[in-house]
Residue frames as qw, qx, qy, qz and C-alpha x, y, z in Angstrom:
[[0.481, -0.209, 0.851, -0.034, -143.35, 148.49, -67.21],
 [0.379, 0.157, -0.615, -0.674, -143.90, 146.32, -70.17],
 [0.761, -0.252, 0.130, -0.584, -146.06, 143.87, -70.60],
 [0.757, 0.255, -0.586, 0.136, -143.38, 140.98, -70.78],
 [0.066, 0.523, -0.455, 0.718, -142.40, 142.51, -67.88],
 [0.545, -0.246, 0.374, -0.709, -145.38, 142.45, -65.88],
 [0.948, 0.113, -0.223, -0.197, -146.50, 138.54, -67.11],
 [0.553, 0.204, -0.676, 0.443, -142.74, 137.20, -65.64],
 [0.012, -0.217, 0.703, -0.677, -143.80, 138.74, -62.18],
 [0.737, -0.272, -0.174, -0.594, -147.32, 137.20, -62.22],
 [0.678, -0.162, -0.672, 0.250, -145.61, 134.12, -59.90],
 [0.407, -0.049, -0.487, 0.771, -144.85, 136.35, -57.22],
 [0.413, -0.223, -0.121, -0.875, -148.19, 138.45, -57.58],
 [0.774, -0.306, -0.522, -0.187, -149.90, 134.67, -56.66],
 [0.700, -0.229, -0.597, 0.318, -148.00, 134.44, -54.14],
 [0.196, 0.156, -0.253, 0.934, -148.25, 138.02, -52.63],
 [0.531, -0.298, -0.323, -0.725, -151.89, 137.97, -52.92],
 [0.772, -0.174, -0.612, 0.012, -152.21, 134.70, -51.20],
 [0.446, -0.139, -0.458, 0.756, -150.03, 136.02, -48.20],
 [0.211, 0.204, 0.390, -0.873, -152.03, 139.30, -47.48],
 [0.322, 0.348, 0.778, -0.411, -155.45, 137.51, -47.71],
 [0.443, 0.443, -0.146, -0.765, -156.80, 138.65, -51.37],
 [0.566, -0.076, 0.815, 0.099, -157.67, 135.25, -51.87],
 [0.627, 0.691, 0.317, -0.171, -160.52, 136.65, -54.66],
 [0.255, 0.914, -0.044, -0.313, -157.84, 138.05, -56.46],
 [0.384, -0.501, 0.769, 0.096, -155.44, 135.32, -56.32],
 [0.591, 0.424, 0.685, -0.041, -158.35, 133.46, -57.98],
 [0.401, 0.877, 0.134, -0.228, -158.49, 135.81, -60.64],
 [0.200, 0.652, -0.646, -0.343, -154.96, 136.25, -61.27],
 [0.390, -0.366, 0.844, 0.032, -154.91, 132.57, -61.28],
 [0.627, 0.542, 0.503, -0.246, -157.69, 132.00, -63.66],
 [0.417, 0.874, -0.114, -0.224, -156.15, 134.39, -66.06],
 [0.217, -0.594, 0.762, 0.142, -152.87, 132.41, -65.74],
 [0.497, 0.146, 0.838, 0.170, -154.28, 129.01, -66.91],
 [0.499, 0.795, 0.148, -0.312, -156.53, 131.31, -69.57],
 [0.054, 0.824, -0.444, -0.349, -153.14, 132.75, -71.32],
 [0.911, 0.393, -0.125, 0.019, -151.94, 130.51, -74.28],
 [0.532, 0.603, -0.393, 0.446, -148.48, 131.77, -74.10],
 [0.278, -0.818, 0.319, -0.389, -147.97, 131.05, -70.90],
 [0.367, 0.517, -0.773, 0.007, -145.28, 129.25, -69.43],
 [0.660, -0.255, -0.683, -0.181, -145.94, 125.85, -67.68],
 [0.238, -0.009, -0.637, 0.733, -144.21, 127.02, -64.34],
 [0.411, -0.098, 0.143, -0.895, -146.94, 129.93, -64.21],
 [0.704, -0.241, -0.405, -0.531, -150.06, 127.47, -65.19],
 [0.693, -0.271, -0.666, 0.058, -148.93, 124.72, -62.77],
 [0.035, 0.023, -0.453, 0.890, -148.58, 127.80, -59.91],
 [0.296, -0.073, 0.076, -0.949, -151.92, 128.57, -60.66],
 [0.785, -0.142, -0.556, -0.235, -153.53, 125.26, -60.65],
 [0.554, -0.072, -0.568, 0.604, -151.88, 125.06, -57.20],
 [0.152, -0.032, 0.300, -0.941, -153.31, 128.30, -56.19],
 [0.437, -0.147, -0.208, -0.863, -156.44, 127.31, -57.12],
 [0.701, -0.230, -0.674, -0.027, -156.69, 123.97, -55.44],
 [0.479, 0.058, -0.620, 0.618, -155.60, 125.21, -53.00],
 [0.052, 0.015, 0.213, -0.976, -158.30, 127.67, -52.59],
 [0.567, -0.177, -0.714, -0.372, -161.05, 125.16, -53.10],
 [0.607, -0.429, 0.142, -0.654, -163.31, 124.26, -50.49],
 [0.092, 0.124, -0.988, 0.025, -163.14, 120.90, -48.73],
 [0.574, -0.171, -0.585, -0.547, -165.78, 118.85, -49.23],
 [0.467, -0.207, -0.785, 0.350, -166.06, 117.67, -45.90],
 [0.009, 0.276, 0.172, -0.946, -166.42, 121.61, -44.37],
 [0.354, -0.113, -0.506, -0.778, -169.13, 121.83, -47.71],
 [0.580, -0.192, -0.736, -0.292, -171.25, 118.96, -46.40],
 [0.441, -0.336, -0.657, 0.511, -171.09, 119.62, -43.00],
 [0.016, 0.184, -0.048, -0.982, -172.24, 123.22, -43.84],
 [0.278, -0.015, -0.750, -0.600, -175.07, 121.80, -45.65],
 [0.438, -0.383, -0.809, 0.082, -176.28, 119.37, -42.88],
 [0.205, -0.324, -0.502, 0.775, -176.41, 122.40, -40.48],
 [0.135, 0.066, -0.392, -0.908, -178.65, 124.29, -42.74],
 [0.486, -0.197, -0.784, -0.331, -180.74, 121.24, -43.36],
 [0.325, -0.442, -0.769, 0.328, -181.36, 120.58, -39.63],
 [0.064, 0.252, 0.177, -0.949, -181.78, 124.75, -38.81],
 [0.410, -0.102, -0.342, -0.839, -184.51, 124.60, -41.56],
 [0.491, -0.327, -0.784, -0.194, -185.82, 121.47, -40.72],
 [0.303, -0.301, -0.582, 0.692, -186.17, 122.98, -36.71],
 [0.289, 0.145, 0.058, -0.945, -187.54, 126.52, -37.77],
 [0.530, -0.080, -0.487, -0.690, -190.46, 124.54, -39.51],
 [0.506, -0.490, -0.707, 0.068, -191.51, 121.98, -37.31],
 [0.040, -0.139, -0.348, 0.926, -191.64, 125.27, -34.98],
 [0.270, 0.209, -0.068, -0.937, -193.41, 127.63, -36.88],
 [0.369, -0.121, -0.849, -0.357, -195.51, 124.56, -37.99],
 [0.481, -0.465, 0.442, -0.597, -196.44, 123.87, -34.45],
 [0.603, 0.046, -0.741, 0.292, -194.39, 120.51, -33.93],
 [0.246, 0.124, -0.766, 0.580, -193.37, 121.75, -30.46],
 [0.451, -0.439, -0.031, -0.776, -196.66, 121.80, -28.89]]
């Protein structure tokens, strides 16, 4: 396979990845898609789509955060001896 070849089927690689859960690699191919001068807009704006799409939500982020925050804040006022 050339490599003209193999750069036309990089849409359908994003979207194979994406379907059997290789999200890291989806990222990657998608990274390398918006990298590539010569690529065509279809591909870049696939991969800007993959990649939002594979973004965290900031809501999930911050709520991940706060649970952290309180767990630490809890183990220390423990191991402090708060709960006495």
């Amino acid at each position: 396979m050339s490599r003209k070849e193999r750069a036309g089927a990089r849409p359908e690689r994003l979207a194979e990845l994406l379907s059997s859960g290789a999200h890291a690699a989806a990222r990657r191919e998608a990274a390398a898609a918006l990298s590539d001068p010569e690529a065509p807009p279809q591909r870049k704006e696939r991969a800007r789509a993959v990649l939002a799409a594979l973004a965290p939500e900031r809501g999930a982020l911050l709520a991940g955060l706060a649970g952290v925050a309180m767990a630490l804040a809890l183990a220390g006022w423990v191991l402090l001896g708060g709960a006495r």
